[in-house]
TORMIKE-854668 format. One line per 4 residues: number of its first residue (from 1); their letters; for each residue x, y, z of C-alpha. Coordinates in nm, 2 decimals. Layout:
BEGIN
NUM) a) X Y Z  ...
//
This chain:
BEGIN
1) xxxx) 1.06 -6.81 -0.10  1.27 -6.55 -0.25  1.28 -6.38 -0.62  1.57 -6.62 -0.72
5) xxxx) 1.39 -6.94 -0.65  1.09 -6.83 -0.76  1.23 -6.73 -1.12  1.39 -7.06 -1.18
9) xxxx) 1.03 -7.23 -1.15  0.83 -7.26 -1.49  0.48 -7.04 -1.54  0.19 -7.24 -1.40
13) xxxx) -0.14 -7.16 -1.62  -0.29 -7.14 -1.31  -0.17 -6.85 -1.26  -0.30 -6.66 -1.58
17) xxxx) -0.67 -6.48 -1.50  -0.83 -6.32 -1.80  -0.93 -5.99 -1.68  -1.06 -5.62 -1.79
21) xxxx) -1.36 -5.57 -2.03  -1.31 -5.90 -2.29  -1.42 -6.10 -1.96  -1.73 -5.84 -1.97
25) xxxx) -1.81 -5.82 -2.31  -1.79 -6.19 -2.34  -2.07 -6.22 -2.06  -2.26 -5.99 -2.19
29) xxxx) -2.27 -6.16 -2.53  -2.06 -5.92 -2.74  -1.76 -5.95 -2.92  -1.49 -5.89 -2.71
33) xxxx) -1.21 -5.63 -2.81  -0.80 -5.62 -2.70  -0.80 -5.86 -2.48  -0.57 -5.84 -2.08
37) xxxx) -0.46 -6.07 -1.83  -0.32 -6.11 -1.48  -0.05 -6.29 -1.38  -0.08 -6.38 -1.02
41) xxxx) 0.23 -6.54 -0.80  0.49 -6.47 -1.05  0.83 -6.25 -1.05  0.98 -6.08 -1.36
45) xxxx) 1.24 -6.36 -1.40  0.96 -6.58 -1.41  0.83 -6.39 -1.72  1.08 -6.36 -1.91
49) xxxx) 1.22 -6.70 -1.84  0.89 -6.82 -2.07  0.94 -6.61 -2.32  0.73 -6.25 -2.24
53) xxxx) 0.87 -5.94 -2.34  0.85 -5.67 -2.04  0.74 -5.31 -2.16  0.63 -5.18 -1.90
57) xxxx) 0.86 -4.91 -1.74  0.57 -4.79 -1.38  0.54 -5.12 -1.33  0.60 -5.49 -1.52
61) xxxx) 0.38 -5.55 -1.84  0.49 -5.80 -2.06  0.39 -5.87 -2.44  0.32 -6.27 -2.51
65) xxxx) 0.59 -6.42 -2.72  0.31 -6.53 -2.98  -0.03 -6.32 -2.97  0.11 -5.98 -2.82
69) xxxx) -0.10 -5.96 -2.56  -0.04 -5.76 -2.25  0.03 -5.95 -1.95  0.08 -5.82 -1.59
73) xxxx) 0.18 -5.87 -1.28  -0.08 -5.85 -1.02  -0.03 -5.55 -0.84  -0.18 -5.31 -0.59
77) xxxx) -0.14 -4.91 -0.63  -0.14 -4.61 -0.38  -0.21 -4.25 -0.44  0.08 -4.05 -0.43
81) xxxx) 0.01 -3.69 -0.63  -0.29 -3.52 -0.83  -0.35 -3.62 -1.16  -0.34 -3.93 -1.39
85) xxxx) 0.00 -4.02 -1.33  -0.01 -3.99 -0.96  0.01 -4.35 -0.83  0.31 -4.56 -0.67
89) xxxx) 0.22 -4.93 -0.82  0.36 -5.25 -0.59  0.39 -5.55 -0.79  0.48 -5.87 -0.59
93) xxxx) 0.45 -6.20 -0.57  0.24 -6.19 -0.26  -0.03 -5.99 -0.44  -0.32 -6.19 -0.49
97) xxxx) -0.55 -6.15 -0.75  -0.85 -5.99 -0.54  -0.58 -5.69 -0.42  -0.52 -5.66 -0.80
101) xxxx) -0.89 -5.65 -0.90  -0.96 -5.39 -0.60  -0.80 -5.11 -0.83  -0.99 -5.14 -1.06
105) xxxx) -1.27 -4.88 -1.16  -1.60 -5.07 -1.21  -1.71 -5.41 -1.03  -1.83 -5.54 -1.40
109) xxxx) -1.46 -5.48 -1.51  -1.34 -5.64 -1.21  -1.42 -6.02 -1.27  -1.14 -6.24 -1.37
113) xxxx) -1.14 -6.58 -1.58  -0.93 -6.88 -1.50  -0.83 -7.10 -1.72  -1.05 -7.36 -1.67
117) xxxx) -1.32 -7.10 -1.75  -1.41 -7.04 -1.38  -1.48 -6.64 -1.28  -1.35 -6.50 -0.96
121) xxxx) -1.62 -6.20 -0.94  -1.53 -6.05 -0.55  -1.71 -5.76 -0.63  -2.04 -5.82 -0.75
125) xxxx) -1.96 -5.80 -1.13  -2.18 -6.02 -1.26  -2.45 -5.91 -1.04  -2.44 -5.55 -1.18
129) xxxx) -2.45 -5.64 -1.57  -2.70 -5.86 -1.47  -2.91 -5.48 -1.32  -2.75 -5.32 -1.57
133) xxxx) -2.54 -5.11 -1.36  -2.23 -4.90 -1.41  -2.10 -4.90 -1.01  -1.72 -4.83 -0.85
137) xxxx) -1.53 -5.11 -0.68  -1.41 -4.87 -0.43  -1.38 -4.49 -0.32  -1.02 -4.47 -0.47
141) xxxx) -1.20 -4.44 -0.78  -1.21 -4.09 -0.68  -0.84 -4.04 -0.71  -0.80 -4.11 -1.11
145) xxxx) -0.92 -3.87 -1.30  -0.92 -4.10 -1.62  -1.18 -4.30 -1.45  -1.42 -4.02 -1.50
149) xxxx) -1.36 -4.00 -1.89  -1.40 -4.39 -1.88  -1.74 -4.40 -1.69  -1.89 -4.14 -1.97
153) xxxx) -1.73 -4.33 -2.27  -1.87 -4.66 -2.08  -2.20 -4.56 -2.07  -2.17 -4.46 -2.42
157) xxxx) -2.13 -4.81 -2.51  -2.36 -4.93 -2.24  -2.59 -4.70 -2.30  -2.89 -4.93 -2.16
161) xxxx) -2.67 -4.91 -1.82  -2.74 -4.70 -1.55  -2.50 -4.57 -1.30  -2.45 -4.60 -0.96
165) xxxx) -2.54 -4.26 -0.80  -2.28 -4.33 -0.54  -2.04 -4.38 -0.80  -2.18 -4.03 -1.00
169) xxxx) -2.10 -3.86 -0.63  -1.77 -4.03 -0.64  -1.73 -3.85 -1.03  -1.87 -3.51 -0.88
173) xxxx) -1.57 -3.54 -0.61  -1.31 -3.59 -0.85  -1.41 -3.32 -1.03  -1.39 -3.06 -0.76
177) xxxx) -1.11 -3.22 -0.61  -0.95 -3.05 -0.92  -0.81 -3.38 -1.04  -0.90 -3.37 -1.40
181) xxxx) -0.72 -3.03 -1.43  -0.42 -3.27 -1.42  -0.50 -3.47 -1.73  -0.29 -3.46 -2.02
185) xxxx) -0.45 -3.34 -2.35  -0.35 -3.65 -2.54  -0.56 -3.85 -2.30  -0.86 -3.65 -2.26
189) xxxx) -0.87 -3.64 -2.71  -0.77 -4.02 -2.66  -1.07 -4.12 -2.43  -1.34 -3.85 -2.62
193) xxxx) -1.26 -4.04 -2.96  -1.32 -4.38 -2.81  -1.65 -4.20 -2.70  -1.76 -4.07 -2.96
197) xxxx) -1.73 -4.38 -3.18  -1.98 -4.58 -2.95  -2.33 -4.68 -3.03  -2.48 -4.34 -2.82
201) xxxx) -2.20 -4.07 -2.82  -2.42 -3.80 -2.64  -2.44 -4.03 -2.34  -2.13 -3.97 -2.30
205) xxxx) -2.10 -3.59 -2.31  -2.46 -3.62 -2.05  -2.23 -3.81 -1.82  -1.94 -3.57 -1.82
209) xxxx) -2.22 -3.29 -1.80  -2.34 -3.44 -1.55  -2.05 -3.50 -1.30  -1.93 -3.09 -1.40
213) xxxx) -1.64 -3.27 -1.62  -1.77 -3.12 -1.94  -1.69 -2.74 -1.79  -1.35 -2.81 -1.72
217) xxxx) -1.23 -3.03 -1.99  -1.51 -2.86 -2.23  -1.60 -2.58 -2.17  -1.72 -2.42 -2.50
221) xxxx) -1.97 -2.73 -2.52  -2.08 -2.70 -2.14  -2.22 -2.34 -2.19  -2.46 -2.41 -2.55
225) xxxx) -2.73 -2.57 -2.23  -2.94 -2.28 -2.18  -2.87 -2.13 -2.50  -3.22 -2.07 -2.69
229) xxxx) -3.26 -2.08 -3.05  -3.53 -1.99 -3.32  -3.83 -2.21 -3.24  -3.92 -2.25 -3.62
233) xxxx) -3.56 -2.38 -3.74  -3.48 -2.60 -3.39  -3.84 -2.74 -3.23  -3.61 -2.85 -2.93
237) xxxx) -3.51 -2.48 -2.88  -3.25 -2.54 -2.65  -2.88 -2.58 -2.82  -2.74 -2.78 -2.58
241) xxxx) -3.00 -3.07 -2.65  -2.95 -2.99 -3.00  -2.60 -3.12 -2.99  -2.73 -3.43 -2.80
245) xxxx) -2.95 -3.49 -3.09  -2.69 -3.45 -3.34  -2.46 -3.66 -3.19  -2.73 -3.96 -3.20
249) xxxx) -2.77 -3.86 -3.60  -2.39 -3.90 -3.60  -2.46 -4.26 -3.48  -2.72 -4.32 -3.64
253) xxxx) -2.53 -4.30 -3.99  -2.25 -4.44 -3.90  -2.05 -4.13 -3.95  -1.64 -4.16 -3.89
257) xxxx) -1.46 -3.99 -3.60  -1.39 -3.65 -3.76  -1.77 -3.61 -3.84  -1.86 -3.67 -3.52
261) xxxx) -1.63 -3.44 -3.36  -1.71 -3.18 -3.64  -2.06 -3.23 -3.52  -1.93 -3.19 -3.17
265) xxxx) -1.82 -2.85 -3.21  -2.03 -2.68 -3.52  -2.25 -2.47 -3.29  -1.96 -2.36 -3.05
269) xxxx) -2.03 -2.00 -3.15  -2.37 -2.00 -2.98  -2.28 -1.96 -2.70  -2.09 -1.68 -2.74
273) xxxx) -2.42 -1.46 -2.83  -2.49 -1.18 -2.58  -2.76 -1.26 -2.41  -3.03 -0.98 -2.57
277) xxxx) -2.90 -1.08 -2.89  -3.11 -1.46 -2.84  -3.23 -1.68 -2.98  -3.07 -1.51 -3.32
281) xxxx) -2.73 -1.65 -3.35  -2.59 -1.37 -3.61  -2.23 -1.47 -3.69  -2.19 -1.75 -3.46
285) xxxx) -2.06 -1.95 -3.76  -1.75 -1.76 -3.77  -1.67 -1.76 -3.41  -1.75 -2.10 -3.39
289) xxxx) -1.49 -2.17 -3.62  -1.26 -1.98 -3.38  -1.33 -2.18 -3.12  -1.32 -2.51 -3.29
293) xxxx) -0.94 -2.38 -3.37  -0.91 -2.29 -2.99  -1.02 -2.62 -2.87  -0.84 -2.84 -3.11
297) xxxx) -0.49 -2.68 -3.03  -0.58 -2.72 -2.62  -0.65 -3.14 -2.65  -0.42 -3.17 -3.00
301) xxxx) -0.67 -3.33 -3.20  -0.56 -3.48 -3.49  -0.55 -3.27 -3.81  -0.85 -3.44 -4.03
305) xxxx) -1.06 -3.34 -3.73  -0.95 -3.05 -3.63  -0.97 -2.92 -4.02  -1.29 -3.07 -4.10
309) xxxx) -1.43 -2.91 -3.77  -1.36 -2.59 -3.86  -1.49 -2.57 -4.22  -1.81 -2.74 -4.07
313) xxxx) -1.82 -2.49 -3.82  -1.79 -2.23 -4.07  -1.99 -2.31 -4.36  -2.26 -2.55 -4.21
317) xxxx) -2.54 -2.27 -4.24  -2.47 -2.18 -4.61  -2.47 -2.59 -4.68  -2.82 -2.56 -4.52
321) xxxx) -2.91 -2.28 -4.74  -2.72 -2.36 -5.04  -3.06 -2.45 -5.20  -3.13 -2.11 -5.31
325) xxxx) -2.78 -2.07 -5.51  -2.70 -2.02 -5.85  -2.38 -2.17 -6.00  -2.13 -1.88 -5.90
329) xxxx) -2.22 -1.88 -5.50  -2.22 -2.27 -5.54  -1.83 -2.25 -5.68  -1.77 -1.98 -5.41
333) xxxx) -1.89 -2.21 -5.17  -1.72 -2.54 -5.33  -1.35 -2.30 -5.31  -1.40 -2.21 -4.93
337) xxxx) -1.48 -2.60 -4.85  -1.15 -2.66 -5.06  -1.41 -2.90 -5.23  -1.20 -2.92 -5.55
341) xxxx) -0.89 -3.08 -5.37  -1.02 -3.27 -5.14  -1.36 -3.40 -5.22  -1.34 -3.66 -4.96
345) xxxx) -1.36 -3.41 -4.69  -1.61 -3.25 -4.88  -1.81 -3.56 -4.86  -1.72 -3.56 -4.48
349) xxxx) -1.89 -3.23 -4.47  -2.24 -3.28 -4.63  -2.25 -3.59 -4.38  -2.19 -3.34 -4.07
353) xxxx) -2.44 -3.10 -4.19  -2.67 -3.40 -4.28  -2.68 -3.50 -3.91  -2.69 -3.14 -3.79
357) xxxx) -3.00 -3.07 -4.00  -3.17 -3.42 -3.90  -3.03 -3.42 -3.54  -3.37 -3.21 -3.43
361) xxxx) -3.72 -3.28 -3.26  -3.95 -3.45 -3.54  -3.68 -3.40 -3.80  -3.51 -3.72 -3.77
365) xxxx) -3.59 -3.88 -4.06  -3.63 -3.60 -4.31  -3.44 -3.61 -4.68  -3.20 -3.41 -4.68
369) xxxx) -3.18 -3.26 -5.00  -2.82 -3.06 -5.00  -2.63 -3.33 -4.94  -2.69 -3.51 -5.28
373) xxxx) -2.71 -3.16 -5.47  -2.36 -3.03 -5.35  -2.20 -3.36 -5.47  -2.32 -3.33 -5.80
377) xxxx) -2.20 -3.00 -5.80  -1.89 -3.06 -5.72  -1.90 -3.37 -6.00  -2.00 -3.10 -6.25
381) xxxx) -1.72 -2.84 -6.14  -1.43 -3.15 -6.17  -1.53 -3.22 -6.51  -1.33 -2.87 -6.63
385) xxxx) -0.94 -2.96 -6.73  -0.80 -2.69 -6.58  -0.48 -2.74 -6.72  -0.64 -2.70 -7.08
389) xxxx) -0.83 -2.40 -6.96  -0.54 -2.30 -6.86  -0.34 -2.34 -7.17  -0.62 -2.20 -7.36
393) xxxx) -0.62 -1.89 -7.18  -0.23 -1.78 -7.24  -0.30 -1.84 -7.60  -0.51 -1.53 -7.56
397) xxxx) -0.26 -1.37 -7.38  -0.39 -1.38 -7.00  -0.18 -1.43 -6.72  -0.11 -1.41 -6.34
401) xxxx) -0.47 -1.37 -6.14  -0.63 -1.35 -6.51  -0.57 -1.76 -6.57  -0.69 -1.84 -6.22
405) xxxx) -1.01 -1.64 -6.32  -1.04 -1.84 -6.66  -1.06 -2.14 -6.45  -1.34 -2.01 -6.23
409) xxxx) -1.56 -1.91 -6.53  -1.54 -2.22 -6.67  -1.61 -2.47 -6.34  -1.92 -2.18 -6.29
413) xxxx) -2.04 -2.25 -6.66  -1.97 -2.59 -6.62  -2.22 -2.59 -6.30  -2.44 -2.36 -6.46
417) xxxx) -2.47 -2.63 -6.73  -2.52 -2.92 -6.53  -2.81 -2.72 -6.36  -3.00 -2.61 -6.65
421) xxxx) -2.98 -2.93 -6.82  -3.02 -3.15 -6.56  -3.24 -2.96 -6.28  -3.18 -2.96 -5.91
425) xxxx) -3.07 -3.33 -5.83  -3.18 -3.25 -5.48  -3.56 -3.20 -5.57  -3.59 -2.84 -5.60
429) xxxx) -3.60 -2.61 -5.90  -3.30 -2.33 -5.89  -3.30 -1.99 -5.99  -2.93 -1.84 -6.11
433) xxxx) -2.98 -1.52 -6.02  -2.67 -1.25 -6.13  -2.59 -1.18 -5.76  -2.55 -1.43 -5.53
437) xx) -2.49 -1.43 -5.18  -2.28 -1.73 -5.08
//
């Protein structure tokens, strides 16, 4: 029958399959997300004739003319070129539904659900989250590199899954095939932020590790395994696991995107330390914070994140330390955060340094005391009007850097205060010392 007939006959329902991970997630008992479908036997006039909106421009997608939802014609693809966007897609009526499902990356993302609520599972789908198993429909899982950054950020989720080792040997072949040299930055910052957000964000960074992802697409992360540090500060010693550990902290508090990536890169600067330098780190803060710029501008991460890391990077050791302080060094240290004009990030910050200080062996579930101290000191140092320390000031004749200086004097007396009067409100006594080194 050719395209002309077939677009003056109506959609069947029959020909709609459910399809992708909603089918999984609703097997495996969780609330499905975004949600795809398969549209088998159908042309483009077809589609639009009942209403769809096509979108697609490599091959026909369509929106639903109510919900929105993405609808598309079977199709089969073949590997043209390296890299992501290195297919040639055939769409066609004569596809059938198992061709379209043989693309596809994972056999428990490769079931399909008719209408009637029936599955069409060719691969063994069901079977696998049954054994709890991440496993490849086919070796052309090899050819996309993306599929690689979706295995690691599926295991994240899955993190009770195991995978196929045939399908990690798959990974490994990618890798050294080159193919995720091709990826574009926005999709390897696109698929790590999904990651990173799931219930066990190390597993994914172990499964990119693993498969020799992490030291193309990461490199600055890939080389902190190895790296010692100080037995008496970090009982798991090795900085590498650290991360791991921090990253489950991260989840374990429920902390947002540009905390976890913060957390992601704090210790960056590591493993930059000459070797007969370990397992002292002196100055890796600062060159962290290099790197954390570096990386950032390679993937275009978003600007909260990128900022936030940074600053983390940066200042995470004197948060740690800030304990000791007197009100000067703990204004010095409020100014470099930019704590005054943007307390939320500030906020963002203690919650980083939180899970770095808890993400260690045995140390999970300590207090952590400079979390709560450092927002009441930043409290204390908002309660100054600078605008009437300000006006106050000219009327003794100061100006330029001098009125800046009033202001400072007063948010350190303000601290200074808050300290005396009140005490440490993270549990500890503090000295005020007249030099301070923060």
């Amino acid at each position: 029958m050719s395209d002309s007939h077939r677009d003056a006959e109506p959609l069947q329902p029959s020909q709609i399959y459910e399809v992708g991970g909603a089918v999984r997630d609703a097997l495996l008992g969780r609330p499905p997300g975004d949600r795809d479908w398969v549209v088998v036997g159908a042309t483009p006039g077809q589609m639009i004739g009942a209403g769809f909106k096509p979108v697609g421009r490599d091959f026909p997608v369509f929106l639903h003319p109510r919900t929105g939802e993405e609808y598309a014609l079977a199709r089969t693809e073949r590997k043209s070129a390296p890299g992501y966007h290195g297919f040639v897609f055939h769409a066609a009526p004569e596809v059938t539904l198992e061709q379209d499902l043989a693309r596809r990356d994972l056999t428990i993302n490769a079931i399909a659900r008719a209408a009637d609520g029936s599955l069409v599972d060719p691969f063994g789908g069901r079977r696998d989250l049954q054994q709890r198993v991440l496993r490849h429909v086919s070796d052309a899982f090899a050819e996309d590199p993306v599929r690689v950054l979706r295995l690691a950020r599926l295991a994240a989720r899955l993190h009770e899954f195991t995978i196929a080792p045939q399908t990690m040997a798959l990974a490994r072949r990618l890798v050294d095939a080159g193919e995720v040299d091709h990826l574009v930055p926005e999709r390897v910052w696109q698929e790590l932020a999904r990651g990173l957000m799931e219930a066990r964000p190390d597993r994914m960074v172990e499964v990119l590790r693993g498969c020799g992802a992490l030291a193309r697409l990461l490199p600055e992360v890939d080389r902190l395994w190895g790296v010692p540090q100080p037995a008496a500060h970090h009982p798991e010693v090795d900085t590498g696991e650290h991360q791991m550990q921090v990253l489950r902290q991260c989840a374990r508090l429920a902390a947002p995107l540009a905390v976890r990536w913060a957390c992601l890169m704090h210790d960056l600067g590591k493993g930059t330390t000459p070797r007969d330098r370990w397992p002292r780190h002196l100055g890796h803060e600062a060159r962290g914070a290099k790197l954390a710029r570096a990386v950032a501008e390679r993937l275009r991460v978003p600007g909260d994140c990128r900022e936030l890391a940074e600053v983390v990077a940066r200042e995470h050791g004197h948060v740690h330390r800030s304990g000791g302080l007197g009100a000067a060094a703990l204004v010095r240290l409020l100014q470099r955060c930019d704590a005054l004009r943007r307390p939320q990030r500030f906020d963002e910050l203690l919650l980083a340094c939180e899970c770095d200080a808890r993400g260690r062996s045995g140390r999970e579930d300590d207090p952590y005391p400079p979390r709560a101290r450092l927002a009441q000191v930043l409290r204390w140092a908002l309660t100054v009007d600078a605008g009437a320390v300000v006006a106050e000031a000219r009327t003794r004749g100061l100006a330029g850097p001098a009125l800046g200086d009033a202001v400072l004097a007063a948010r350190v007396a303000a601290v200074r205060r808050g300290l005396s009067t009140r005490g440490d409100p993270g549990g500890h006594s503090v000295s005020d010392p007249g030099r301070e080194g923060a």
